[in-house]
N, C-alpha and C positions, 0 to 999 in steps of 0.2 A: 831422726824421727821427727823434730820439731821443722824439720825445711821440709820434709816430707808432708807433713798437713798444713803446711803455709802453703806450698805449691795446692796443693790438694782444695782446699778454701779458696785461693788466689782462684785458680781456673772454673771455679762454681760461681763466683762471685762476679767476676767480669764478665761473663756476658751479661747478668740482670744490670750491672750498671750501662755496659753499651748503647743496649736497648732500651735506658728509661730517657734519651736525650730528647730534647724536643726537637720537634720537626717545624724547619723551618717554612715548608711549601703550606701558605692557606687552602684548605681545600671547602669549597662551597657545596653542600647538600642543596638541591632544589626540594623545596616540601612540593606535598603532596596538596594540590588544589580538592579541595569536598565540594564534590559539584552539587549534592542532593542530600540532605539529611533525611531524607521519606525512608520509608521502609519500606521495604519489599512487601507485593497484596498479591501471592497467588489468586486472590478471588477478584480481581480486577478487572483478566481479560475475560470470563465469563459474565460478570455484569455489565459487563460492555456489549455483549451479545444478547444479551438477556435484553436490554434497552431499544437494542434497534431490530431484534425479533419483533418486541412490542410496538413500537413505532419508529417507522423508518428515519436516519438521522440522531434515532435518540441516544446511541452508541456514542456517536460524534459526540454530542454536545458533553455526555460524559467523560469524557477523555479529554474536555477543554477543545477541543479542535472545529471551533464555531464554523469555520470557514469552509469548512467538509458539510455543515448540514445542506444547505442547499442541492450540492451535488447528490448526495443521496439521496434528498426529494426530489431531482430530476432523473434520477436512475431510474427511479419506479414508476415517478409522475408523466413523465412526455411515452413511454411504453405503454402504458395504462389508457391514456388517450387516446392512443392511435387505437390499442385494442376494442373500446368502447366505438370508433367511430367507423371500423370496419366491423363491428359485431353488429351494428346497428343498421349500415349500408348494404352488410350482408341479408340479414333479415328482409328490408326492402324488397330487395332483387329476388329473395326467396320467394315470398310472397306474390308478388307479380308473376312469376313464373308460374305458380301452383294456381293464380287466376285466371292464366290464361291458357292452361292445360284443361281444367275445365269448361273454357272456351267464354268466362267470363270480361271483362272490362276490368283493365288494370290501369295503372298512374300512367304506366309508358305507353298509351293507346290513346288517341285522340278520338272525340266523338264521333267524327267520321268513318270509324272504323280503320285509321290508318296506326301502321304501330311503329312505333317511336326507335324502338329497340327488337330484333326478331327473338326469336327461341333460342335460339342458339346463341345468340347474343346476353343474353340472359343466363342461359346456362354458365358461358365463358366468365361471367362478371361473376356470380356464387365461386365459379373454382376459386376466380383470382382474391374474390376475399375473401371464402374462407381459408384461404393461405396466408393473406396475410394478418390476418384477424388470432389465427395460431401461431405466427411469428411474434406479434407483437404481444402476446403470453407469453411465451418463452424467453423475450427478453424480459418482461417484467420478473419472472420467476429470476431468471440471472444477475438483474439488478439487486432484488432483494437480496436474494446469495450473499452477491458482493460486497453490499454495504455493509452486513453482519459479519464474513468473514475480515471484512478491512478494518472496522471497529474493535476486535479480537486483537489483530494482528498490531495494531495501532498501538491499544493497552497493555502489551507484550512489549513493545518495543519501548515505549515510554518510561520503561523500567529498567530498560540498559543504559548501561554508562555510553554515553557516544562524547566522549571529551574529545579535544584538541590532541591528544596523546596519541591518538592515531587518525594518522590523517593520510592521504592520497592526492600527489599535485604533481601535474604536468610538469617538465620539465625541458626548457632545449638545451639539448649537449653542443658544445664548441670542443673539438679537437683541434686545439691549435700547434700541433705539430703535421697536421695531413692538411691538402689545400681543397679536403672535400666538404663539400656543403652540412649545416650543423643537422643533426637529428635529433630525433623528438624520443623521450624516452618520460618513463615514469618513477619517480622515486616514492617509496614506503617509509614510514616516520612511524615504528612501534617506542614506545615509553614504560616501563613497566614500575 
């Protein structure tokens, strides 16, 4: 009975001793890099929106990204211009026209009675701006669009982790056992 619970202990007991031995292989843990201690602002990318609703660029500058305002105020600015200078040229030409439909004296008519530009010359110059005079609306409208959705999207993004932990990098493969020329491939580097 007495070798009976010695074996019995014996075989309970040796494996917890086996397994307390130390391990001789060093094993290195890489820590974990803290990229940001901010805190997460749901209310971020709508202020960001809300800013450059209000004044174009002003998204940008909220979101620290200086180097964006300009283009935003070119987005709307050089649209906005053209529109002003073909709403304006348009108007002209309108004008003239309706002067000289009444058979009045317009800018494009010289004293002598001779005209600078016909009727239908006239007409042709209203189509063509006011097409582009509605073109250059529509990109201003698009511009605005964009600078407010990009200002959103920006303060969205400014919030994700973009670490070195995932990365994407060209790569050229050498097969050097085939005597074919090397090919271009892509490697994925996730870290978790």
């Amino acid at each position: 009975m007495f070798t009976k619970n010695f074996i019995l202990v014996i075989t309970i007991l040796l494996p917890i001793y086996c397994f307390s031995q130390k391990d001789t292989v060093n094993i290195v843990v890489k820590e974990k890099k803290v990229i940001s201690n901010t805190i997460y602002n749901p209310l971020s990318p709508s202020k960001a929106a809300f800013y450059s609703a209000v004044f174009p660029g002003g998204g940008q500058a909220y979101n620290k990204k200086y180097w964006k305002v300009p283009l935003a105020w070119a987005a709307v600015g050089i649209p906005t211009y053209f529109y002003l200078n073909n709403n304006s040229e348009y108007k002209r030409y309108r004008e003239a026209y309706k002067l000289r439909k009444r058979g009045l004296e317009d800018e494009f008519t010289l004293e002598d009675g001779t005209e600078l530009i016909s009727l239908t010359g006239l007409e042709r110059a209203q189509k063509t701006l006011r097409g582009n005079r509605d073109l250059s609306l529509l990109v201003v409208i698009l511009g605005y669009a964009l600078q407010i959705v990009e200002a959103s999207v920006n303060a969205h993004l400014l919030q994700f982790d973009a670490s070195d932990d995932i990365t994407i990098k060209p790569t050229i493969i050498n097969n050097t056992t085939t005597l074919e020329p090397p090919s271009v491939g892509l490697s994925f580097k996730y870290s978790f």
